[in-house]
C-alpha positions in Angstrom: 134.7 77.4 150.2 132.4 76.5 147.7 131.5 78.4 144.4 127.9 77.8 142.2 127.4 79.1 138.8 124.1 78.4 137.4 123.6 78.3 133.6 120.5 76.8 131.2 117.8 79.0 132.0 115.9 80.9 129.4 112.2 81.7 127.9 110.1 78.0 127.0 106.7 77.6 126.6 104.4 75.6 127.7 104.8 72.1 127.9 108.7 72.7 127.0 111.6 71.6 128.6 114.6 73.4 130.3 118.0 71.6 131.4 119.6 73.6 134.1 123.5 72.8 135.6 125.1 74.3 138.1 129.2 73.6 138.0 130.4 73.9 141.7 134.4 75.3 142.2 136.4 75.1 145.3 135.9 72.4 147.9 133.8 70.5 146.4 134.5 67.4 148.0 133.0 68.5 151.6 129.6 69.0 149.8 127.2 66.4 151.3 124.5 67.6 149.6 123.0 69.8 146.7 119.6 71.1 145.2 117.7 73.9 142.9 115.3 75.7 144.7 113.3 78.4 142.9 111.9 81.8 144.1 109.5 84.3 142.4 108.8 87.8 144.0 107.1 87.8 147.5 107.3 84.6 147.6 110.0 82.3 149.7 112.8 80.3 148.4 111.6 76.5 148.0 113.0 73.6 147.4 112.7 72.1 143.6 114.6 68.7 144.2 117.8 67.7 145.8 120.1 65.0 145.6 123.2 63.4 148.0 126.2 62.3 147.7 125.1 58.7 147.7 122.4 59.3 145.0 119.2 59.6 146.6 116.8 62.4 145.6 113.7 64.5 146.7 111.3 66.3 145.2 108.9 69.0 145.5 105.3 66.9 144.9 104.5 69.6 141.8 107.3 68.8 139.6 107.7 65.0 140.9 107.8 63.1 137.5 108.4 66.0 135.4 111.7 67.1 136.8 114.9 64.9 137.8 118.0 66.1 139.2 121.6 64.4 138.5 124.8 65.3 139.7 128.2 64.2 137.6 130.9 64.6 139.8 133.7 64.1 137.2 132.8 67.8 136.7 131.3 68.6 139.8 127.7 69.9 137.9 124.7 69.7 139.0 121.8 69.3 137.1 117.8 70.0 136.3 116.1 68.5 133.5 112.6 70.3 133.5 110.2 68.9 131.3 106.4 69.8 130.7 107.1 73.4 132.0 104.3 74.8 133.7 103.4 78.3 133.9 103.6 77.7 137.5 107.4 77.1 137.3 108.7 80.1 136.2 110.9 81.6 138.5 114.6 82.5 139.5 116.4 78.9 140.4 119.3 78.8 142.5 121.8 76.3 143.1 122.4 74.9 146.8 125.1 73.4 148.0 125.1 72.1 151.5 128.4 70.9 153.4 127.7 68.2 155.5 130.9 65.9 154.8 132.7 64.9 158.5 136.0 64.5 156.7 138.7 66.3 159.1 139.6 68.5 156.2 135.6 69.9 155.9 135.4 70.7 159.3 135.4 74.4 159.0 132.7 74.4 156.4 130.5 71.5 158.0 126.9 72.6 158.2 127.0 75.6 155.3 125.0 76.2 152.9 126.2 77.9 149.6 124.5 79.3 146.7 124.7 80.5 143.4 122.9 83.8 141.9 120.2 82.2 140.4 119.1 81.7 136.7 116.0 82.9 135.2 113.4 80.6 133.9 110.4 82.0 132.1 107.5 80.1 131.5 104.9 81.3 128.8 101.6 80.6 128.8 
């Protein structure tokens, strides 16, 4: 299995910058796969950015060239730098992790999807 702890969020204004991680425990090595998505009541879940195992990345179109995700996998973190905050981009962002490695080991957990609890980022105005 795979354990998230997210860590870095906090109150910014403005035009401020956040830097989120996200260290991932257990099997890490059968994750394929990881992202930040953000939620705010009554709203769904979406995806922020994520990156793969071989580097490439997506992005939500609103935070395209204000955000950029990273992964080190020396420690197994993930990362969110989040600069010129909107307003917009205040919400609870969670960690993903998604399991997608064929290695005969990952087997069992091919195909899931973990997360962690979330971090708070508030965005003043």
């Amino acid at each position: 299995q795979v354990q998230l702890v997210e860590s870095g969020g906090g109150l910014v204004q403005a035009g401020g910058s956040l830097r989120l991680s996200c260290a991932a425990s257990g099997d890490t090595i059968c994750i394929s796969a990881m992202g930040w998505y953000r939620q705010t009541p009554g709203k769904e879940r979406e995806l922020v950015a994520a990156i793969t195992n071989g580097g490439n990345t997506n992005y939500r179109d609103s935070v395209k060239g204000r955000f950029t995700i990273s992964s080190d996998i020396s420690t197994n973190t993930l990362y969110l730098q989040m600069n010129s905050l909107k307003p917009e981009d205040a919400a609870v962002y969670y960690c993903n992790a998604h399991t997608g490695s064929t290695w005969s080991e990952c087997r069992v957990y091919y195909g899931v999807d973990y997360w962690g609890k979330g971090t708070l980022v508030t965005v003043s105005s």
